[in-house]
C-alpha positions in Angstrom: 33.5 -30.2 27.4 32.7 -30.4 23.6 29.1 -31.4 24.4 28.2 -28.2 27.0 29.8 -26.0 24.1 27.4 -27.3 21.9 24.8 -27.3 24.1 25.1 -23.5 24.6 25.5 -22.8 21.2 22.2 -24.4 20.3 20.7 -22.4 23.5 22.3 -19.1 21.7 20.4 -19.6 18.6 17.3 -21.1 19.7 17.1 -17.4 21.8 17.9 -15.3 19.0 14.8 -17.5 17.1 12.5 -16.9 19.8 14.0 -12.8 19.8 13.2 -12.5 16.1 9.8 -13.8 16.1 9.2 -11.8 18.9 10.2 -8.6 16.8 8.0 -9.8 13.9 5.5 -9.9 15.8 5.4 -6.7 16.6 5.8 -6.0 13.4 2.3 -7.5 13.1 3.2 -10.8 11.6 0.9 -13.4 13.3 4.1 -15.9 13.5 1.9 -18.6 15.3 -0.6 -18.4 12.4 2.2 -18.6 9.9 4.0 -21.5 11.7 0.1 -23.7 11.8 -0.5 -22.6 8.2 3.4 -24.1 7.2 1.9 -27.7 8.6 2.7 -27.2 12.5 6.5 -27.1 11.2 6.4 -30.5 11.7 6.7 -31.3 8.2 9.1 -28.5 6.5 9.6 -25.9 9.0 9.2 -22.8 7.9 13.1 -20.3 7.7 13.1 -17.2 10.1 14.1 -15.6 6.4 10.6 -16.5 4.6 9.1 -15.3 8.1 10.7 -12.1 7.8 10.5 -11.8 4.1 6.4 -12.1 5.3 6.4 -9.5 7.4 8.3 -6.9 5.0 5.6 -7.6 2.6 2.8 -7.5 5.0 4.4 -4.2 6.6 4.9 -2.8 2.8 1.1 -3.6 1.8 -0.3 -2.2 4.8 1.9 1.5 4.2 3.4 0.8 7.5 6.8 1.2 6.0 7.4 3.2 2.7 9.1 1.7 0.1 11.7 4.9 0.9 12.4 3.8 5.0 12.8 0.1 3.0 15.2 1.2 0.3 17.6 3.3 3.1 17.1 0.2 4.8 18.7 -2.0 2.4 21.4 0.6 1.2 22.2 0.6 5.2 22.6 -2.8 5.0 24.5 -3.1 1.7 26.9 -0.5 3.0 27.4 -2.6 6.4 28.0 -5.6 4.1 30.5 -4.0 2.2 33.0 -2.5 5.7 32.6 -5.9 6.5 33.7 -7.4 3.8 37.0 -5.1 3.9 37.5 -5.8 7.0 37.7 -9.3 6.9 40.1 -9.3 3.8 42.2 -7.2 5.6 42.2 -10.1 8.1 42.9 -12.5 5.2 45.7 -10.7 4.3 47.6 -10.4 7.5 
């Protein structure tokens, strides 16, 4: 039982991985190119974070995204952070 569990787990995230670089590339990150350019990720894979982190910038230098639609972006996500964060010490607390 404890072994198909982790089984699927690992099948969860290795389909989110495959869903993200899917988004970044169309965002219009080559993520094959990135991946060959890390060493094949055979010898330090590269993080979906620096992969993302890539395509930001790329998006950002190319005036795909304004540095506006990034700054909502990241107050979005800093105000999603912080109802989280209440919510869960509600939790904590009863």
């Amino acid at each position: 039982m404890g072994l198909l569990v982790f089984q699927v787990v690992g099948l969860s995230s290795q389909v989110l991985g495959c869903g993200i670089c899917i988004y970044l590339n169309a965002l219009r990150l080559d993520v094959t190119a990135e991946i060959e350019l890390n060493g094949g990720g055979t010898s330090t894979p590269i993080s979906l974070e620096e992969l993302c982190t890539k395509a930001v910038d790329l998006n950002l230098k190319n005036d795909i995204f304004s540095a506006e639609d990034f700054q909502q972006a990241e107050q979005a996500l800093l105000g999603a952070m912080e109802a989280w964060k209440k919510a869960d010490l509600v939790k904590c607390v009863e």
